[in-house]
N, C-alpha and C positions, 0 to 999 in steps of 0.2 A: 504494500500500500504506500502510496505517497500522498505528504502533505505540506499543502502551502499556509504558512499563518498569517493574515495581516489584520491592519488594525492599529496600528500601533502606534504614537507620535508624542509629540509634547503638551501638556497638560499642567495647569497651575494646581496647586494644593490643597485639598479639598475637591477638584473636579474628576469628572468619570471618563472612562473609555471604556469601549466592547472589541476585543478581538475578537477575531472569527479565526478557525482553522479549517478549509477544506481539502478534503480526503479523497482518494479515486477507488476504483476497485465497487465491485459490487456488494461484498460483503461487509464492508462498514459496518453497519447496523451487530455485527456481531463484537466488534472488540471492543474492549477498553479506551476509555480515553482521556488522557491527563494533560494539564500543563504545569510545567516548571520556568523556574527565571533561575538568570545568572545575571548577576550584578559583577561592575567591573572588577576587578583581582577576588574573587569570590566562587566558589564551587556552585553549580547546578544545584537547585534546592528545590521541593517539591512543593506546588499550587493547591492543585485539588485533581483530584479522580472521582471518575465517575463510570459506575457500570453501563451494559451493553442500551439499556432503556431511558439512561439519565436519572435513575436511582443509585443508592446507595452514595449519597455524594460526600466525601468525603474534603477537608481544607484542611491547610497549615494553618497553627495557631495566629499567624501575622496577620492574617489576609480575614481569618474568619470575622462574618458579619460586616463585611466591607465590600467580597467578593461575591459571584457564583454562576456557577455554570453549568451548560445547557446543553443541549444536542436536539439537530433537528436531522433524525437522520434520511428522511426524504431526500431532505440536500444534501446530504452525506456533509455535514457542516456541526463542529462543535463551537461553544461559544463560552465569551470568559466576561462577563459587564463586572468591570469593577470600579466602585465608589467611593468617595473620601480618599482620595489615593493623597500616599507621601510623599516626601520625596528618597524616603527607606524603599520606596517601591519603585526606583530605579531600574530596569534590567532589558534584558535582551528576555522574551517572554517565548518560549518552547510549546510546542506543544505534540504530545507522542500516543502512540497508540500499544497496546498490546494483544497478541495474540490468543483470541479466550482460552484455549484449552492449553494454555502454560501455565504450569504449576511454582516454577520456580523464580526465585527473585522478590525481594521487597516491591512494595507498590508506592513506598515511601523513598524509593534510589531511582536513579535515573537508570542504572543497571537492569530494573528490574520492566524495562518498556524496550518495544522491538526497533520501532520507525520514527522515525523524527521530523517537523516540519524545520526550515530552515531558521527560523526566528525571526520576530520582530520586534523592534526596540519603543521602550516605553519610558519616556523622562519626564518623569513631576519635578518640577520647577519647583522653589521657596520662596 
């Protein structure tokens, strides 16, 4: 599967963006689907996942009640609206997919997702 993310750009503090990530392939509608950010000199760190329906959604502590996201997978399209952004929410923002019937790997590593879209950059201002 491949995926493109966009969405992304500059934003004052306090204000919102929506990334979109879209995906090809027919079976979308089956994997997983998560985003991560890296912020500059800083490791990949994990956004939120969400199962194959848009259940079970799961956020890092940073983001929760700020963030959330979505999936429309008609469009074979996941989606990230996020609010009140800082400018700690800095980052090039991922977004990956994983294969349903893999058993192995955190859901919380970047290790643990198959495919990756290219990123897109998101800078809150001060």
């Amino acid at each position: 599967v491949q995926l493109q993310a966009s969405g992304g750009g500059l934003v004052q503090t306090g204000g919102s963006l929506t990334l979109s990530c879209t995906a090809s392939g027919r079976t979308f509608s089956t994997y997983l689907m998560a985003w991560f950010r890296q912020a500059p000199g800083k490791e990949r760190e994990f956004v939120s996942f969400e199962n194959w329906n848009g259940g079970n959604l799961y956020y890092a502590d940073s983001v929760k009640g700020r963030f959330a996201a979505s999936r429309d997978n008609a469009k074979n399209t996941v989606y990230l609206q996020m609010n009140n952004l800082k400018p700690e929410d800095t980052a090039v923002y991922y977004c990956a997919a994983r294969e349903p019937e893999r058993r192995s790997g955190t859901y919380y590593s970047s290790e643990g997702w198959d495919y990756w879209g290219q990123g897109t950059l998101v800078t809150v201002s001060s």
